[in-house]
C-alpha positions, 0 to 999 in steps of 0.5 A: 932436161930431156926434150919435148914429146911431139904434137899429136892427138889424144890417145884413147885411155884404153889405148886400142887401135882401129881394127884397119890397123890391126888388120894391116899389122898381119904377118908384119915383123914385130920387135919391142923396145923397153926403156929403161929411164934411170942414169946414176948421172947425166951426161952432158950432151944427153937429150934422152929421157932420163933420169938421175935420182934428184931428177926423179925425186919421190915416188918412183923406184927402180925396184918397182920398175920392171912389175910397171912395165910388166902391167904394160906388156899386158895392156899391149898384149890386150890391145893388140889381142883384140878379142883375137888369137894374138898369134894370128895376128901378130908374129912371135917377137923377132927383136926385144932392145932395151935402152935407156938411160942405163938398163944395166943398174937393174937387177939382170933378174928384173930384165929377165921378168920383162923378157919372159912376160913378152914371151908369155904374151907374145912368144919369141921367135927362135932366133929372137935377137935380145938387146941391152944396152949398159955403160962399161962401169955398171957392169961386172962378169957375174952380171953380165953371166946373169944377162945370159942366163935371162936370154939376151944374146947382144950387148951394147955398151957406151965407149964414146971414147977411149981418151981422157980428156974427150971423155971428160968434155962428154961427162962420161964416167967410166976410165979409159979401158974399161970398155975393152975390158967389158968387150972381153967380159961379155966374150967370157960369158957367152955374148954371141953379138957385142957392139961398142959406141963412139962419139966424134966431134967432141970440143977439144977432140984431135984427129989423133984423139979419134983415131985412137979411139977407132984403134981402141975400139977395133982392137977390143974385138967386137963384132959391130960398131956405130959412130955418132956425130955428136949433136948439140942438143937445146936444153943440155949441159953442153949447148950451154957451154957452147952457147956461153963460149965456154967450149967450141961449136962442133964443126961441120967440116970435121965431122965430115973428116972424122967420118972418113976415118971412121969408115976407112979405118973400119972397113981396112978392120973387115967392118962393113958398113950397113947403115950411115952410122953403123957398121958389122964384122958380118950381116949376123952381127947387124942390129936386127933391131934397128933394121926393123925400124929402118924398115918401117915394120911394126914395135911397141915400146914400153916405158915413160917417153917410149914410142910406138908404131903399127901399121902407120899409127904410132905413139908416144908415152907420158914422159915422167916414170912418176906419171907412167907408173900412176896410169898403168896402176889406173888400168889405163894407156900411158900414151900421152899422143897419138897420130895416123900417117897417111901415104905422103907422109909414110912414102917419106919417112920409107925414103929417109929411113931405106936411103941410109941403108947400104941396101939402099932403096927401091928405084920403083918406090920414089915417085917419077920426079925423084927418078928424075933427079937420079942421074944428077944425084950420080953426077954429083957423086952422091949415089949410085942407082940401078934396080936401087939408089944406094949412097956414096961415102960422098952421099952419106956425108950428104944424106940429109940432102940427098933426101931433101933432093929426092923429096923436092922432086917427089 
């Protein structure tokens, strides 16, 4: 089953934020997240919050889903409203994504009703960037035309892999194929943006296995990539493999191999990476939505187990849809915690986050230890620093302990 919510305080069952919030949240960047928690079948690595329809049992309908959100959306706009002009407060949405689980089994009419009602109640920027995600299989021309028409502008769809038996070990549905073929169906109907997802390091997976993957992928033709190092999650399907014997552990030093081929084989294609995992034929065809994150601006996300951040307040919601839904028809907050960063802990997250990001950080922003540690970090071949740090291909198999270095010193 999908992982535990974090620790946190009791969230206020009308779910306001301090006014200090509110006030800090003025003229910040403002995007949403919508989850959408329903998949026909669990994948076996899957660790996400989500659910099959044994999984959800009674009382809960996929029907129903987008009129709960909808009741979210409002309570958002209210707390976020505060007795104000929202506008003067909080900027039109700039970016709207929705994940899942599959966003893609519901109704592109259902999708749409969510996107009009966060524009009724807090307008859309002209450019707004609108997202979903969908596996190849759930997909046909005539939905994804319909996804046009309720305003998205970008498509993510789940290849993983483009062989067989890779796809197998993963539990992944679709036929080896498909995924190029909805790239090309998502071109026809008018996607501006279209990103495919991989998987590497699976049990049984080859260097060949994976550059075809990277060839299939490239070939397909979309305009932005990302690749994931697959991460054994406690509790799923695959962890008990690996833990029984069944099938191997993911190997730490043929991540960092597929990883090189990934990046060599993308930039040699006109990708250009711009965060660790993710890499853009151009700057326009970046996810503008996850740079918001990465940059620490301000979302709300909406639905069982989303979460939520403003001005250095985030939440959590109530996992199960059964239990979201019965809060919202109560006219009360599905958070089901709360917590206030201060300044150490934000300082923190700003240097996991902006390290990751070709962008890279500010050197003014780290504390003088940390400056401190530069010239060692660039010795080691890790970084490269000027006015900003920025990591090497060397240093981004090593993020994580560029960062641990950097907060050590701090």
């Amino acid at each position: 089953m999908p992982s535990a919510l974090p620790e946190g305080d009791p969230a206020p069952p009308d779910g306001r934020l301090r006014r200090a919030t509110l006030d800090a949240a003025f003229g910040m960047p403002f995007g949403v997240y919508v989850h959408v928690p329903f998949c026909d079948t669990r994948c076996g690595y899957c660790d996400f919050n989500t659910y099959t329809a044994t999984e959800l049992g009674s009382g809960v309908s996929r029907g129903s889903y987008a009129d709960t959100v909808l009741l979210e959306v409002r309570l958002a706009a209210d707390v976020l409203g505060d007795g104000d002009v929202l506008g003067q407060r909080i900027p039109p949405v700039s970016t709207i994504f929705f994940g899942g689980g599959t966003p893609s089994l519901l109704p592109a009419e259902h999708l749409g009703l969510i996107i009009d009602e966060i524009g009724a109640r807090f307008g859309l920027a002209a450019d707004v960037e609108i997202t979903t995600e969908a596996n190849p299989e759930s997909v046909t021309p005539g939905y994804l035309a319909r996804l046009r028409q309720a305003g998205f502008t970008r498509i993510s769809l789940g290849m993983q892999s483009a062989v067989p038996r890779v796809l197998e070990v993963l539990d992944r549905r679709h036929r080896p194929g498909r995924p190029e073929q909805a790239v090309a169906e998502a071109r026809a109907a008018g996607f501006d943006h279209v990103n495919l997802d991989l998987i590497y390091g699976a049990p049984y997976e080859t260097d060949a296995d994976w550059q075809a993957s990277l060839d299939a992928a490239v070939g397909a033709g979309p305009d932005h990539i990302s690749a994931y190092a697959l991460v054994v999650e406690q509790g799923t399907a695959l962890a008990r493999q690996v833990q029984a014997g069944v099938v191997p552990a993911v190997d730490d030093d043929v991540l960092a191999d597929r990883y090189v081929m990934a990046d060599e084989t993308l930039e040699a294609a006109g990708f250009s990476w711009y965060e660790v995992s993710n890499w853009a034929r151009t700057p326009d065809a970046r996810c503008r939505h996850n740079e918001l994150y990465w940059s620490d601006a301000n979302w709300w996300g909406f639905g069982p187990g989303a979460h939520s951040h403003v001005s250095g307040t985030r939440w959590w919601n109530v996992k199960h849809p059964a239990r979201y839904a019965a809060l919202l028809d109560e006219a009360r907050s599905p958070a089901a915690g709360r917590e206030t960063l201060g300044d150490e802990a934000r300082l923190t997250e700003r240097v996991m986050l902006g390290v990751r990001r070709r962008e890279g950080l500010a050197v003014d922003e780290l504390a003088p230890g940390a400056r401190v540690a530069l010239p060692q970090l660039a010795r080691w071949g890790l970084i490269e620093y000027g006015d900003r740090l920025v990591l090497t291909q060397r240093g981004r198999l090593m993020a994580d302990a560029v960062v641990k270095e950097l907060l050590a010193a701090s």
